[in-house]
C-alpha positions as CSV (number, residue, x, y, z in Angstrom):
1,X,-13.0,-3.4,3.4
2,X,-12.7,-5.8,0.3
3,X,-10.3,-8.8,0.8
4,X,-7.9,-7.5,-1.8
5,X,-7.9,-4.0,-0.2
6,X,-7.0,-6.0,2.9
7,X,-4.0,-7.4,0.8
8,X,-3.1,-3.9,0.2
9,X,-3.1,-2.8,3.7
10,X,-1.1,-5.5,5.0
11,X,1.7,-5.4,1.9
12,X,1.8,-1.4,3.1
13,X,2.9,-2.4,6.5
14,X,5.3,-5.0,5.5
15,X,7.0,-2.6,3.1
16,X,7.1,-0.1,6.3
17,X,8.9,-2.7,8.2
18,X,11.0,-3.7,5.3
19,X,11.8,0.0,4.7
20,X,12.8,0.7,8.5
21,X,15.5,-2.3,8.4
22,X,16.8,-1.2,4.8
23,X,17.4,2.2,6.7
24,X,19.1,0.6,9.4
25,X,21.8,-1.4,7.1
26,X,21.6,1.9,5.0
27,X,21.0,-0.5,1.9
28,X,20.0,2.2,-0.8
29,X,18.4,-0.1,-2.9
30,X,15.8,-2.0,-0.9
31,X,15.4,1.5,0.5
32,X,14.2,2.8,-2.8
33,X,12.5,-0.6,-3.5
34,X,10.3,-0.1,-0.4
35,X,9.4,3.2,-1.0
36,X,7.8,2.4,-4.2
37,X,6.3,-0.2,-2.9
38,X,4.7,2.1,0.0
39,X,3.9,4.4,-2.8
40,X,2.3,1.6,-4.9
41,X,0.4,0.4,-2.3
42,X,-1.2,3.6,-1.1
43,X,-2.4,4.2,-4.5
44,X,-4.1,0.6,-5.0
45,X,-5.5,1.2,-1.6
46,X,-7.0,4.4,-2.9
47,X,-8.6,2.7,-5.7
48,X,-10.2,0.6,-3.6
49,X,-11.8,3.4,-1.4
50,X,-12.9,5.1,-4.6
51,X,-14.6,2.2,-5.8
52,X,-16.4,1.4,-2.8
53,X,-17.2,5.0,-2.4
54,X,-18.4,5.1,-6.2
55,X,-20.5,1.7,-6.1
56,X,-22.4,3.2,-2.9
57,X,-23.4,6.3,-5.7
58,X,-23.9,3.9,-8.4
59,X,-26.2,1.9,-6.1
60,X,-28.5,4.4,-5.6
């Protein structure tokens, strides 16, 4: 795993935490906030698996 995909990884399961507390206060805004940045997340950490995947091909 690649330091930034580590970043990745660990701002996913802050937003998870920060999305289960906006739920509890029922604060529709962070709620939405968090979820996007769940969804952002997942998708940078896909990147990052595609490019290590990828550079394994390239590398041959």
């Amino acid at each position: 795993m690649s330091p930034e995909q580590a970043i990745w990884e660990e701002e996913l399961a802050r937003a998870v935490k920060d999305l289960e507390l906006a739920e509890k206060y029922d604060d529709y805004g962070a709620i939405e906030w968090n979820k996007e940045r769940i969804r952002y997340s997942k998708m940078k950490i896909r990147e990052y698996e595609e490019y290590e995947q990828n550079k394994k091909k390239w590398a041959v």
